[in-house]
mmCIF file as Biopython writes it, N, C-alpha, C and O atoms, coordinates in Angstrom:
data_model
#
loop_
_atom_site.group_PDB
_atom_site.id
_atom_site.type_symbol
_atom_site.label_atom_id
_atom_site.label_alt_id
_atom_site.label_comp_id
_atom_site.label_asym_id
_atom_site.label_entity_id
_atom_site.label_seq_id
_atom_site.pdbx_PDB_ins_code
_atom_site.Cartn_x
_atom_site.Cartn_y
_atom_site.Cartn_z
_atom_site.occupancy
_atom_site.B_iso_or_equiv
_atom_site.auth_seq_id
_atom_site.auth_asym_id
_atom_site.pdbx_PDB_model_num
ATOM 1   N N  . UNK A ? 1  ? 82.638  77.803  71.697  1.0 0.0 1  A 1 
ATOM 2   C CA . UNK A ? 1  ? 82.661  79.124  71.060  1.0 0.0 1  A 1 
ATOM 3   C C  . UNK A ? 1  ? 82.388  80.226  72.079  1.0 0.0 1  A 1 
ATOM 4   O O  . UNK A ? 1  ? 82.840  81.365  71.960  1.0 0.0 1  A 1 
ATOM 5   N N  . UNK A ? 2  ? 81.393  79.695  73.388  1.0 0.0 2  A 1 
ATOM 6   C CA . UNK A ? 2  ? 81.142  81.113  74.179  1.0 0.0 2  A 1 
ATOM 7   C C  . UNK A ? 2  ? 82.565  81.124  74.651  1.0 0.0 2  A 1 
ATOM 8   O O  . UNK A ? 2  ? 83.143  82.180  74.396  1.0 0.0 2  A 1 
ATOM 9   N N  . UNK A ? 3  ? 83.326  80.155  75.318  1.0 0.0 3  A 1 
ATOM 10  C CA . UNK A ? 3  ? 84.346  80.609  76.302  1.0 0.0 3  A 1 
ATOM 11  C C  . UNK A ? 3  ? 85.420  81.049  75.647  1.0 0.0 3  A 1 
ATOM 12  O O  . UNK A ? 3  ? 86.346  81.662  76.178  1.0 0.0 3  A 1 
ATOM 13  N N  . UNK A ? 4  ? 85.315  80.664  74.114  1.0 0.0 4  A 1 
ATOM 14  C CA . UNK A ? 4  ? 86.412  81.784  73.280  1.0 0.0 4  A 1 
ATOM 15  C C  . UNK A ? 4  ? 85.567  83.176  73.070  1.0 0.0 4  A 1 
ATOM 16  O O  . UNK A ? 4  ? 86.454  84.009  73.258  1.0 0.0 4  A 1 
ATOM 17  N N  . UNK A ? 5  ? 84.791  83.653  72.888  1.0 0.0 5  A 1 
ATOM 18  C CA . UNK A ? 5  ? 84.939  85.287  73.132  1.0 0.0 5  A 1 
ATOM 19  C C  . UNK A ? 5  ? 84.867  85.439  74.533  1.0 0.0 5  A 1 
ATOM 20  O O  . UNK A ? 5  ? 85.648  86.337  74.847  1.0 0.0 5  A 1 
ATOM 21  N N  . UNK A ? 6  ? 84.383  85.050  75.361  1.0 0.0 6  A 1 
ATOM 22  C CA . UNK A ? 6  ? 84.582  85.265  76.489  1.0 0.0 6  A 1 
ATOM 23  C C  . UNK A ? 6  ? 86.056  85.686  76.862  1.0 0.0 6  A 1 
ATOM 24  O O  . UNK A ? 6  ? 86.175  86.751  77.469  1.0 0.0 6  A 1 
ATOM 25  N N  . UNK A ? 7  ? 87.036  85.063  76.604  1.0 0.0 7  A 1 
ATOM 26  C CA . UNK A ? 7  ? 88.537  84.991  76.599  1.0 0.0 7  A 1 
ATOM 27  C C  . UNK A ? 7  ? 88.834  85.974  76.047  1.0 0.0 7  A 1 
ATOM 28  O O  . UNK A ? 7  ? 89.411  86.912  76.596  1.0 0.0 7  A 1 
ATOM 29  N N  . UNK A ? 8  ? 88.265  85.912  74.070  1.0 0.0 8  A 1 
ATOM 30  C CA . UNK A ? 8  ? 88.948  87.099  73.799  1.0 0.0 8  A 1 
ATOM 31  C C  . UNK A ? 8  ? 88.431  88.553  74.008  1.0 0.0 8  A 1 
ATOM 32  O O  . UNK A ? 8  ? 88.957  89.534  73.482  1.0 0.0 8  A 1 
ATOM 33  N N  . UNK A ? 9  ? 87.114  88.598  75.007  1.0 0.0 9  A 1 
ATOM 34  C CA . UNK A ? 9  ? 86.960  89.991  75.540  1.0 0.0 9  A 1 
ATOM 35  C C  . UNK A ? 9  ? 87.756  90.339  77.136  1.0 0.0 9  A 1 
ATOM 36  O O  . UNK A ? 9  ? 87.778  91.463  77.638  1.0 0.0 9  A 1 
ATOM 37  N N  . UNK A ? 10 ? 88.442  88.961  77.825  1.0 0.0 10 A 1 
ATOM 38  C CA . UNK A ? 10 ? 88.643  89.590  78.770  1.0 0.0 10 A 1 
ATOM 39  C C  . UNK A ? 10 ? 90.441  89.744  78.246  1.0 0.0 10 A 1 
ATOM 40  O O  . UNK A ? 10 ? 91.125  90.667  78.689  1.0 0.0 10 A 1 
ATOM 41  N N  . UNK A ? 11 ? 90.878  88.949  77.502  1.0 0.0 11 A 1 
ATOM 42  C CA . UNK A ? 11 ? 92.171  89.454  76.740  1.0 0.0 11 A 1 
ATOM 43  C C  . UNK A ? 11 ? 92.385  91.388  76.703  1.0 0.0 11 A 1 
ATOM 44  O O  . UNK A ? 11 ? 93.088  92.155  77.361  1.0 0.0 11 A 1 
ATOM 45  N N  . UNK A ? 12 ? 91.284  91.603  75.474  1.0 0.0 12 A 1 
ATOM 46  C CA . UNK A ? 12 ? 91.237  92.872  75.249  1.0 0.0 12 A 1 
ATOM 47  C C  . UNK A ? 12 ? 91.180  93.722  76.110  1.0 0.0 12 A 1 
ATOM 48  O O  . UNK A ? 12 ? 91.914  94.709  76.071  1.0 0.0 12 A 1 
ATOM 49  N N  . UNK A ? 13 ? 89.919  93.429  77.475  1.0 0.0 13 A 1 
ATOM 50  C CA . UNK A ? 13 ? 90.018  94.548  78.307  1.0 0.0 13 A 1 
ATOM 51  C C  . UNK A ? 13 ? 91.314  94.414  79.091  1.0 0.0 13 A 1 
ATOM 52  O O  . UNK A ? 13 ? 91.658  95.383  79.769  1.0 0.0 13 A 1 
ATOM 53  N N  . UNK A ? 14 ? 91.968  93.471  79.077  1.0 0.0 14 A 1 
ATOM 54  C CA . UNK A ? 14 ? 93.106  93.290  80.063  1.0 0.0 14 A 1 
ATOM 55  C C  . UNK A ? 14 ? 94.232  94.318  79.123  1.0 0.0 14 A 1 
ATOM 56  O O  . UNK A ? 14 ? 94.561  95.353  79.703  1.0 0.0 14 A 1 
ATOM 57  N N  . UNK A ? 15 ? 94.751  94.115  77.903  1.0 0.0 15 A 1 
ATOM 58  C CA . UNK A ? 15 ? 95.099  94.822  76.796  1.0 0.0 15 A 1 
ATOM 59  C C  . UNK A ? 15 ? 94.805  96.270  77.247  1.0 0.0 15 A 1 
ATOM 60  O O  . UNK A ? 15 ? 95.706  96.981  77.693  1.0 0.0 15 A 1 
ATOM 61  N N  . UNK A ? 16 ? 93.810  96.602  77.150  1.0 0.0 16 A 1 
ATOM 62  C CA . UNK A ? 16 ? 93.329  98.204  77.352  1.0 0.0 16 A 1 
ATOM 63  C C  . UNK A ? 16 ? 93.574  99.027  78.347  1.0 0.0 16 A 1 
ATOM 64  O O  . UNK A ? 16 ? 93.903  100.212 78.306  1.0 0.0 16 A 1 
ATOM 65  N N  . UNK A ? 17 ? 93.324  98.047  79.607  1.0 0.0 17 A 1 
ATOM 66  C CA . UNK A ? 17 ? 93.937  98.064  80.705  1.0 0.0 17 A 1 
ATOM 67  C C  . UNK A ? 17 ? 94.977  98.646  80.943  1.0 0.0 17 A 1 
ATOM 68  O O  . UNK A ? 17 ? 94.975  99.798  81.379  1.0 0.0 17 A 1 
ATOM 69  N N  . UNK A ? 18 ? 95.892  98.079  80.745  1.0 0.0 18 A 1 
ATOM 70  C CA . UNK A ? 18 ? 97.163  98.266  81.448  1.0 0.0 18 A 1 
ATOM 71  C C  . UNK A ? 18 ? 97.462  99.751  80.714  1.0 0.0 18 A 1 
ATOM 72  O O  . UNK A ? 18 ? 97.944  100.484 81.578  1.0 0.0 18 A 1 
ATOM 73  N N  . UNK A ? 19 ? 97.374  100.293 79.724  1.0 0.0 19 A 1 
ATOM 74  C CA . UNK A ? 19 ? 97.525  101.207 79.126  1.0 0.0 19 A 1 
ATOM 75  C C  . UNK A ? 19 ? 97.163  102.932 79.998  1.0 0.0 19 A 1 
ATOM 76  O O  . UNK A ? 19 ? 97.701  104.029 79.850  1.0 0.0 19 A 1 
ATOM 77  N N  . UNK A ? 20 ? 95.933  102.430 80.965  1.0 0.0 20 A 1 
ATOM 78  C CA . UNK A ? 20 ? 95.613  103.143 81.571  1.0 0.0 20 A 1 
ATOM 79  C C  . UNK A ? 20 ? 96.276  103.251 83.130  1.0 0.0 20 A 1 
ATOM 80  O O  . UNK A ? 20 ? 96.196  104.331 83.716  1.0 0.0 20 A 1 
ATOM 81  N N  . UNK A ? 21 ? 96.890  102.168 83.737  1.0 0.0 21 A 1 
ATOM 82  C CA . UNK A ? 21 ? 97.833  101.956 84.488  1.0 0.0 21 A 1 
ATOM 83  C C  . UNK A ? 21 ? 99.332  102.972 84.497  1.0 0.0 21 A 1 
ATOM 84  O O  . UNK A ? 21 ? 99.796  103.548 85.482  1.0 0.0 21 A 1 
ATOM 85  N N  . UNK A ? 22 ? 99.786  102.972 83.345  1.0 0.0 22 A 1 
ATOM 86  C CA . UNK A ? 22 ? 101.013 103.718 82.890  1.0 0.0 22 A 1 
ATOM 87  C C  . UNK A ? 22 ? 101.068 105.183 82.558  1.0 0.0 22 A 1 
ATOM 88  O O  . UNK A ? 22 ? 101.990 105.982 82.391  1.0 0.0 22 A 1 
ATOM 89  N N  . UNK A ? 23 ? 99.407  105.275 82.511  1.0 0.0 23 A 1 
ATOM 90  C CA . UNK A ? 23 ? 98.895  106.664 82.196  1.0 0.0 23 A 1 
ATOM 91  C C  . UNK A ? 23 ? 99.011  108.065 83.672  1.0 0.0 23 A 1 
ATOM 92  O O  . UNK A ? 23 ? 99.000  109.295 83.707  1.0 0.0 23 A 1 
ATOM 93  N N  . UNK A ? 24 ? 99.115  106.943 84.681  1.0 0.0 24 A 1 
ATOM 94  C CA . UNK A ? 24 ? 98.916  107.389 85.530  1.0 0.0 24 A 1 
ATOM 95  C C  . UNK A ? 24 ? 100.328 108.418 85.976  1.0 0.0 24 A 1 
ATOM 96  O O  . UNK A ? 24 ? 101.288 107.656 85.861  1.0 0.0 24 A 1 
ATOM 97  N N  . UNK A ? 25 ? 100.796 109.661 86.382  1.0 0.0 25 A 1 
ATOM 98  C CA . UNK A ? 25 ? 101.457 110.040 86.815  1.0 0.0 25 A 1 
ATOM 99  C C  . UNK A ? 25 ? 101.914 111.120 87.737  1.0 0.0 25 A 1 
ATOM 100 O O  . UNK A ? 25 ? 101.229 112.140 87.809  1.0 0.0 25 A 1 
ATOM 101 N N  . UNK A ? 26 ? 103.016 111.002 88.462  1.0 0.0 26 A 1 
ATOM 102 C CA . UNK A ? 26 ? 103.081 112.188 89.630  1.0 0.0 26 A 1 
ATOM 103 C C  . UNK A ? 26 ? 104.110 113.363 89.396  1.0 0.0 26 A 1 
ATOM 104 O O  . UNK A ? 26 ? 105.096 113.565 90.105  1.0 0.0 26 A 1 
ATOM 105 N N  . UNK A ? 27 ? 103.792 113.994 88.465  1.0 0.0 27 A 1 
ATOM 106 C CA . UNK A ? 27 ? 104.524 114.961 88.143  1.0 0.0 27 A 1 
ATOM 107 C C  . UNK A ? 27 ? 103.458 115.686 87.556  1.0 0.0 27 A 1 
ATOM 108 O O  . UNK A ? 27 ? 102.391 115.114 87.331  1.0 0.0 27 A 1 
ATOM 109 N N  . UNK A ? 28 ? 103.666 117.165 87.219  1.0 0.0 28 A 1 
ATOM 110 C CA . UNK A ? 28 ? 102.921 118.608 87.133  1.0 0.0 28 A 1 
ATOM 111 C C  . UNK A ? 28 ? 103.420 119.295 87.031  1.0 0.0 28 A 1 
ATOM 112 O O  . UNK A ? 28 ? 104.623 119.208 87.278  1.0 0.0 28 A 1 
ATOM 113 N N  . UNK A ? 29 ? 102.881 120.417 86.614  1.0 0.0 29 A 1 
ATOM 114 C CA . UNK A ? 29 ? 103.545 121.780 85.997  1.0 0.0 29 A 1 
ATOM 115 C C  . UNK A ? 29 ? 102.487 122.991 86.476  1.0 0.0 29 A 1 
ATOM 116 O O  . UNK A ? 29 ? 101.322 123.005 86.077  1.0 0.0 29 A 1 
ATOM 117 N N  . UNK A ? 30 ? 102.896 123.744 87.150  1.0 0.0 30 A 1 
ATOM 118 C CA . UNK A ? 30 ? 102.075 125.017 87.656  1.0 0.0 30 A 1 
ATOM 119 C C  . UNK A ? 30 ? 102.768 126.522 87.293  1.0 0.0 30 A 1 
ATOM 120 O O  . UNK A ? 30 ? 103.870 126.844 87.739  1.0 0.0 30 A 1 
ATOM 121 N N  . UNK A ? 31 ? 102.212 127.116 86.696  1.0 0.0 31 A 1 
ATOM 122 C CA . UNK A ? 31 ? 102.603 128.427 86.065  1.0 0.0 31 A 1 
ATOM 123 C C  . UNK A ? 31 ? 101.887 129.392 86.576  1.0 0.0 31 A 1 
ATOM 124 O O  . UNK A ? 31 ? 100.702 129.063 86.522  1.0 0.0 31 A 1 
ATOM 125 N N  . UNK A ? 32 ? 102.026 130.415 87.043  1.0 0.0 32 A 1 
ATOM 126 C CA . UNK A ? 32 ? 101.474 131.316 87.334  1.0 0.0 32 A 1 
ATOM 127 C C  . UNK A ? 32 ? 101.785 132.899 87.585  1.0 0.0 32 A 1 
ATOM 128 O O  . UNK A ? 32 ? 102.944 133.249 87.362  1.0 0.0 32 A 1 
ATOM 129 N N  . UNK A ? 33 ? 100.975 133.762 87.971  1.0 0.0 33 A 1 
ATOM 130 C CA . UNK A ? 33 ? 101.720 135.231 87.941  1.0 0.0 33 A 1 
ATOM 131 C C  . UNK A ? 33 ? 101.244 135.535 89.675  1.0 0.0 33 A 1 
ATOM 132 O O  . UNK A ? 33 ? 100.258 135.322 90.381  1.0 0.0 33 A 1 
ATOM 133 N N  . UNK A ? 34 ? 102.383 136.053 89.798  1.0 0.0 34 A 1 
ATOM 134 C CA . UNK A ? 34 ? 102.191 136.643 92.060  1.0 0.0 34 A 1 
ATOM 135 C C  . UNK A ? 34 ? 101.820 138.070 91.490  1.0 0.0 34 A 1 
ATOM 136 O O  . UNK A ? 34 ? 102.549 138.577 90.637  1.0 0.0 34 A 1 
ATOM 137 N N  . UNK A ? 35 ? 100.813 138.654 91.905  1.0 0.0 35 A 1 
ATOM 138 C CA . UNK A ? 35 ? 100.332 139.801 92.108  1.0 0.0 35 A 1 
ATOM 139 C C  . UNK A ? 35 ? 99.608  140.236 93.253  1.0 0.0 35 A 1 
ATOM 140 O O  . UNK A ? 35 ? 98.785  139.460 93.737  1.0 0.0 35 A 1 
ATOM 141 N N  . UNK A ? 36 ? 99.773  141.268 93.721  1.0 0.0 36 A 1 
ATOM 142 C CA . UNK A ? 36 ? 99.414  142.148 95.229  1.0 0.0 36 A 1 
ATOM 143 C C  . UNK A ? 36 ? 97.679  142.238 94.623  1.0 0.0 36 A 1 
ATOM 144 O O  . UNK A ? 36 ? 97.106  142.083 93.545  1.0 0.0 36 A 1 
ATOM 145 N N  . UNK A ? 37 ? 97.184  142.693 96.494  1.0 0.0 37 A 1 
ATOM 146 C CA . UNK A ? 37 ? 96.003  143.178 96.324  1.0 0.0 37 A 1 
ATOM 147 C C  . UNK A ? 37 ? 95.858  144.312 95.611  1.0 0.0 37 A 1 
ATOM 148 O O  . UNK A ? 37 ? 94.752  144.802 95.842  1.0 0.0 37 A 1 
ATOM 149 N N  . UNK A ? 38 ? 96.556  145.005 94.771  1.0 0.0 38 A 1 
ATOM 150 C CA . UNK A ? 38 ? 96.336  146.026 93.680  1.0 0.0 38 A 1 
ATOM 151 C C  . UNK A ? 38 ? 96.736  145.688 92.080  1.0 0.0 38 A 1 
ATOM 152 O O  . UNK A ? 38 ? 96.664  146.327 91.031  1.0 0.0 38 A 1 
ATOM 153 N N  . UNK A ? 39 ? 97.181  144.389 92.439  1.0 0.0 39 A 1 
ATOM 154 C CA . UNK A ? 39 ? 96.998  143.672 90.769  1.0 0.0 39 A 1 
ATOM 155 C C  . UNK A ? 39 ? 98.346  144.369 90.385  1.0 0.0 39 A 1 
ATOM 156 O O  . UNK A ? 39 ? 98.204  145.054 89.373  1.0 0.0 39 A 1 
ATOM 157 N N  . UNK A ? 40 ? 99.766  144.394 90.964  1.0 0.0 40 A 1 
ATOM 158 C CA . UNK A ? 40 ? 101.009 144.638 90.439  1.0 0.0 40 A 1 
ATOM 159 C C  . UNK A ? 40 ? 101.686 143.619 90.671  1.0 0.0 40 A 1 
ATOM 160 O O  . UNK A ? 40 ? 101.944 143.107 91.760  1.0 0.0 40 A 1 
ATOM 161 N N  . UNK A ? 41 ? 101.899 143.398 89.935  1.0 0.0 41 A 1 
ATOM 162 C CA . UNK A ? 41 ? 103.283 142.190 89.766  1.0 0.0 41 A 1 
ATOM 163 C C  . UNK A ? 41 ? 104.239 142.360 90.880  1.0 0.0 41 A 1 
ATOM 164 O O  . UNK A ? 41 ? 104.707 143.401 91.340  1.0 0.0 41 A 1 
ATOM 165 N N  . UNK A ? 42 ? 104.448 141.053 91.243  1.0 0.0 42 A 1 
ATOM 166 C CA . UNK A ? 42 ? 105.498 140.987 92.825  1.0 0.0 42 A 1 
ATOM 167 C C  . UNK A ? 42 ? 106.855 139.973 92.110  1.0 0.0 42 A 1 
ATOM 168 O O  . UNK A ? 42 ? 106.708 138.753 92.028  1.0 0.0 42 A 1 
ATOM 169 N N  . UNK A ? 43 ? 107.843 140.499 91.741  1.0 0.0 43 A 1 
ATOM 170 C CA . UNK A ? 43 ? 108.748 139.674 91.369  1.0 0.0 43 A 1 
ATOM 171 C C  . UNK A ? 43 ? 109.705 139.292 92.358  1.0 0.0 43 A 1 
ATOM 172 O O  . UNK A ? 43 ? 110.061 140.018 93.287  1.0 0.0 43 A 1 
ATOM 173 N N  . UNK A ? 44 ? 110.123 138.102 92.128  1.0 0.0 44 A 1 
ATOM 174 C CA . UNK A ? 44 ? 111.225 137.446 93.351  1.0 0.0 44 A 1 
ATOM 175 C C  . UNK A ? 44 ? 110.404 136.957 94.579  1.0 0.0 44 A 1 
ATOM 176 O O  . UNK A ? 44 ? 110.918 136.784 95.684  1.0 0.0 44 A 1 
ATOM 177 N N  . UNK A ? 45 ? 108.861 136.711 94.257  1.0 0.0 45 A 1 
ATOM 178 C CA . UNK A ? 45 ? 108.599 136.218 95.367  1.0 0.0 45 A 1 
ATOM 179 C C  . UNK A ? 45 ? 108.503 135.019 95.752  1.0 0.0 45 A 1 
ATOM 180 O O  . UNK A ? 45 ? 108.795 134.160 94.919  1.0 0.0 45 A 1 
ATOM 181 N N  . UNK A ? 46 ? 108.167 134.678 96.812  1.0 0.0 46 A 1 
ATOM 182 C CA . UNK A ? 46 ? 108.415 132.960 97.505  1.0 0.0 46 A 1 
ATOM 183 C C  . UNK A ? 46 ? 107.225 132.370 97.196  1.0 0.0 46 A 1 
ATOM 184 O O  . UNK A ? 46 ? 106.161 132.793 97.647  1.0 0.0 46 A 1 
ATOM 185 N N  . UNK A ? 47 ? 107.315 131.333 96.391  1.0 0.0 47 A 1 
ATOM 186 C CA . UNK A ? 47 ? 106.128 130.731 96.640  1.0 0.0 47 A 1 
ATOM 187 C C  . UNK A ? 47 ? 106.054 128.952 97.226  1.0 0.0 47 A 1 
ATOM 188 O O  . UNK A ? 47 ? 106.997 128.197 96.987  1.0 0.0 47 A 1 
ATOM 189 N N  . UNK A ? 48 ? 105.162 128.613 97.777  1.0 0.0 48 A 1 
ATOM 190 C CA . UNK A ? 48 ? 105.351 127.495 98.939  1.0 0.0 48 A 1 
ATOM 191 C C  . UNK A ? 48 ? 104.110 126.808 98.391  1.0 0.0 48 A 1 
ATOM 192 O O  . UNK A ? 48 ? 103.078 127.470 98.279  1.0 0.0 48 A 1 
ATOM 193 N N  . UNK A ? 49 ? 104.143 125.349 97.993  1.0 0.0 49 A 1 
ATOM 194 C CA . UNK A ? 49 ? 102.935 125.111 97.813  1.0 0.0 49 A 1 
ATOM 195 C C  . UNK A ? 49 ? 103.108 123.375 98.532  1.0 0.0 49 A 1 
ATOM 196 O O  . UNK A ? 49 ? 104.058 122.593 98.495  1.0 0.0 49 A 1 
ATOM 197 N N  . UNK A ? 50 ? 101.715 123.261 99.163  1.0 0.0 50 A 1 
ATOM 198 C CA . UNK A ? 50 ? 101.842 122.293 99.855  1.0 0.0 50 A 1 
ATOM 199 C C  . UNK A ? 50 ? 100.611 120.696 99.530  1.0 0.0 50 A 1 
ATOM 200 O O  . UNK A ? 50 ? 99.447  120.706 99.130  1.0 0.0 50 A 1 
ATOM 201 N N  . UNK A ? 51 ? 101.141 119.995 99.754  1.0 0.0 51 A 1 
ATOM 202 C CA . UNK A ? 51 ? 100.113 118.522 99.181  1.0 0.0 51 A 1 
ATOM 203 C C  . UNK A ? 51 ? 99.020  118.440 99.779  1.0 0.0 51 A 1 
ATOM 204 O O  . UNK A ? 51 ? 99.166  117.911 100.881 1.0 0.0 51 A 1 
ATOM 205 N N  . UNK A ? 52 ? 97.869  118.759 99.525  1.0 0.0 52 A 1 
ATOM 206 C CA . UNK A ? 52 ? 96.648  118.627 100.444 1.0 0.0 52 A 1 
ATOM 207 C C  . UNK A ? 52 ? 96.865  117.148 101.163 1.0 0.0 52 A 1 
ATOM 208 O O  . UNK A ? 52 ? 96.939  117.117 102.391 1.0 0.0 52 A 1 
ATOM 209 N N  . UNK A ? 53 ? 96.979  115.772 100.301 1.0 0.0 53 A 1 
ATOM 210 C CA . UNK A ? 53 ? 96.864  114.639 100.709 1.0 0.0 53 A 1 
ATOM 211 C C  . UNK A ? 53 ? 97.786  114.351 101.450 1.0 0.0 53 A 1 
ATOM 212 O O  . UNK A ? 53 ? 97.397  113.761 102.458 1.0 0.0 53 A 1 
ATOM 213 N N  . UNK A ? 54 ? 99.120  114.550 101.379 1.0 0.0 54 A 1 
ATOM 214 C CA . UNK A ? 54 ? 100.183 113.834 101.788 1.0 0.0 54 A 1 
ATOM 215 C C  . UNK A ? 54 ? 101.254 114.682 102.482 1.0 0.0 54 A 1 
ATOM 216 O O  . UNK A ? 54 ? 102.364 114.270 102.820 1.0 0.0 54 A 1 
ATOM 217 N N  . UNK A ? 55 ? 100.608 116.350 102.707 1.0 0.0 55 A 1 
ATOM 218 C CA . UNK A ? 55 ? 101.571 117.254 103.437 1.0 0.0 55 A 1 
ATOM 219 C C  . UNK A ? 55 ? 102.982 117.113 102.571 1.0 0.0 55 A 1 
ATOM 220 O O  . UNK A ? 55 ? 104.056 117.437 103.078 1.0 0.0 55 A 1 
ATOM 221 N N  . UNK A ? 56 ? 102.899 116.700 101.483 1.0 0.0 56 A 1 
ATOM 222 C CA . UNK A ? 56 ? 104.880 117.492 100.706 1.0 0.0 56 A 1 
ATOM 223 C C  . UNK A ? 56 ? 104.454 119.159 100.607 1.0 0.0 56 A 1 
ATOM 224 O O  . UNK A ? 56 ? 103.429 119.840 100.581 1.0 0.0 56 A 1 
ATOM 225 N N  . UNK A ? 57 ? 106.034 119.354 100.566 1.0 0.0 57 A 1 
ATOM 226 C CA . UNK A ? 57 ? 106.028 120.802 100.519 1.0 0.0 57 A 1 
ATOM 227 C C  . UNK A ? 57 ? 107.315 120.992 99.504  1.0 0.0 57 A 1 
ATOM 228 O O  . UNK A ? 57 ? 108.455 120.588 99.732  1.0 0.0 57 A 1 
ATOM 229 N N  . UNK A ? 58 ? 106.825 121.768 98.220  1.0 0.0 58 A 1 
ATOM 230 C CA . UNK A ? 58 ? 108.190 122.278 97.566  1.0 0.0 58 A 1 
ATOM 231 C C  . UNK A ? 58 ? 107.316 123.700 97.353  1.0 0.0 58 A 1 
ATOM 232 O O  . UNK A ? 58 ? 106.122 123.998 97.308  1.0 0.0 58 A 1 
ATOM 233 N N  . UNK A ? 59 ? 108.770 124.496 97.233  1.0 0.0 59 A 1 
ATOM 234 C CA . UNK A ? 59 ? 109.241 126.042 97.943  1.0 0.0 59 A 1 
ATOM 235 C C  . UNK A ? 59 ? 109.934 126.401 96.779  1.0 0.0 59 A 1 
ATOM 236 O O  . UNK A ? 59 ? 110.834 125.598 96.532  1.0 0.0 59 A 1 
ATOM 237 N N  . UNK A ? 60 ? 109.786 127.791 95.567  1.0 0.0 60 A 1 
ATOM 238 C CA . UNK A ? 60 ? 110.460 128.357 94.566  1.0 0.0 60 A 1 
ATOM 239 C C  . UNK A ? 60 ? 109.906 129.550 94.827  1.0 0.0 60 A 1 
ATOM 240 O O  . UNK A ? 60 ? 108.855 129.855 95.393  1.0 0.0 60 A 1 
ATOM 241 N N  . UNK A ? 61 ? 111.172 130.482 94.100  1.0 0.0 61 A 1 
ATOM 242 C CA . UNK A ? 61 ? 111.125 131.530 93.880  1.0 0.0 61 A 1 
ATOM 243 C C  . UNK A ? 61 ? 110.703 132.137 92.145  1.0 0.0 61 A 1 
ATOM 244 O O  . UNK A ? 61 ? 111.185 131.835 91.053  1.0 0.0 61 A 1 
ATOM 245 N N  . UNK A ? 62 ? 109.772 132.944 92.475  1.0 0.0 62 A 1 
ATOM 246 C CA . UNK A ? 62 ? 109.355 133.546 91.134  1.0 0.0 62 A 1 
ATOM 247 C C  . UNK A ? 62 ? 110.710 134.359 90.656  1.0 0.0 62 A 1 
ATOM 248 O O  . UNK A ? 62 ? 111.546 134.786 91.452  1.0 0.0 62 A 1 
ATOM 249 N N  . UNK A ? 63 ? 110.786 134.498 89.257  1.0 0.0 63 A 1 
ATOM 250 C CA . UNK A ? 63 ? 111.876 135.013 88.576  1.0 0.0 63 A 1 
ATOM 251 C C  . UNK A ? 63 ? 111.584 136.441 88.153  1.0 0.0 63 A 1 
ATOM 252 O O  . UNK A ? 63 ? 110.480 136.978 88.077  1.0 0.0 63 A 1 
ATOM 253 N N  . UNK A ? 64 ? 112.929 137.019 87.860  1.0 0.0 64 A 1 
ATOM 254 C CA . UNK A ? 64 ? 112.756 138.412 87.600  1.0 0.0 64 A 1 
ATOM 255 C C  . UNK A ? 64 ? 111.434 138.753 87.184  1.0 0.0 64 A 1 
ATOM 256 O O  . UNK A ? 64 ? 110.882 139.616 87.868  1.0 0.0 64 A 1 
ATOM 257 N N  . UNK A ? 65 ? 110.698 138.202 86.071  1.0 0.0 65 A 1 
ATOM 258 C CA . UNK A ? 65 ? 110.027 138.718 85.172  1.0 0.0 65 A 1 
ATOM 259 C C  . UNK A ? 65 ? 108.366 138.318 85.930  1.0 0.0 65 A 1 
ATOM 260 O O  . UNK A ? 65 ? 107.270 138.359 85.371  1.0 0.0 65 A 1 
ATOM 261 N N  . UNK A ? 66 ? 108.748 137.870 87.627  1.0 0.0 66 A 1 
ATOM 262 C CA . UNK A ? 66 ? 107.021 137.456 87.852  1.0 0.0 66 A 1 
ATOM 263 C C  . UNK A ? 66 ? 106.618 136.241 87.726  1.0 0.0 66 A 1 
ATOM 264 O O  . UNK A ? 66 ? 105.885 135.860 88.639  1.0 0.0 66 A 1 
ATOM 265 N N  . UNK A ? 67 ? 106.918 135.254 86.635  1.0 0.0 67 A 1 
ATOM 266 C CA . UNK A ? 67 ? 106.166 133.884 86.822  1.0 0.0 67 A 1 
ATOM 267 C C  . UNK A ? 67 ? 107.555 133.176 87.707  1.0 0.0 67 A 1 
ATOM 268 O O  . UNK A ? 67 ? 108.711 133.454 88.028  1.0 0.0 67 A 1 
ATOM 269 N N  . UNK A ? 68 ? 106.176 131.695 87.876  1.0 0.0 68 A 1 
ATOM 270 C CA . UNK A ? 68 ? 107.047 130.544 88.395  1.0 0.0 68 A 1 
ATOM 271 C C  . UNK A ? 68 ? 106.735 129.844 87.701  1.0 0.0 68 A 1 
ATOM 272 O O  . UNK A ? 68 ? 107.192 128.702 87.727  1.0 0.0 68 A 1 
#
């Protein structure tokens, strides 16, 4: 009887597990507004943002209206 719950707790955590495995992902979403040191909106500007860990670099332009 011990080595059956034993089993069926490491079943479950194995179960639970993997759930958190798949959870994992590399994609993101960053929104934001470009404004000058006087707090006016800068439209069409470049923005460059870079991977602390792994040095990638992707590069967009803010749209008419200011966000990216």
């Amino acid at each position: 009887m011990k080595s059956f719950n034993l089993c069926a707790a490491l079943l479950l955590l194995f179960i639970l597990g993997t759930g958190l495995v798949f959870a994992q992902s590399d994609r993101g979403t960053l929104r934001g507004t470009v404004t000058d040191p006087s707090d006016a909106v800068v439209p069409n500007a470049r923005v460059v943002l870079r991977g602390v860990g792994n040095g990638e670099r992707r590069e967009t332009t803010t749209g008419e209206e200011d966000h990216f």
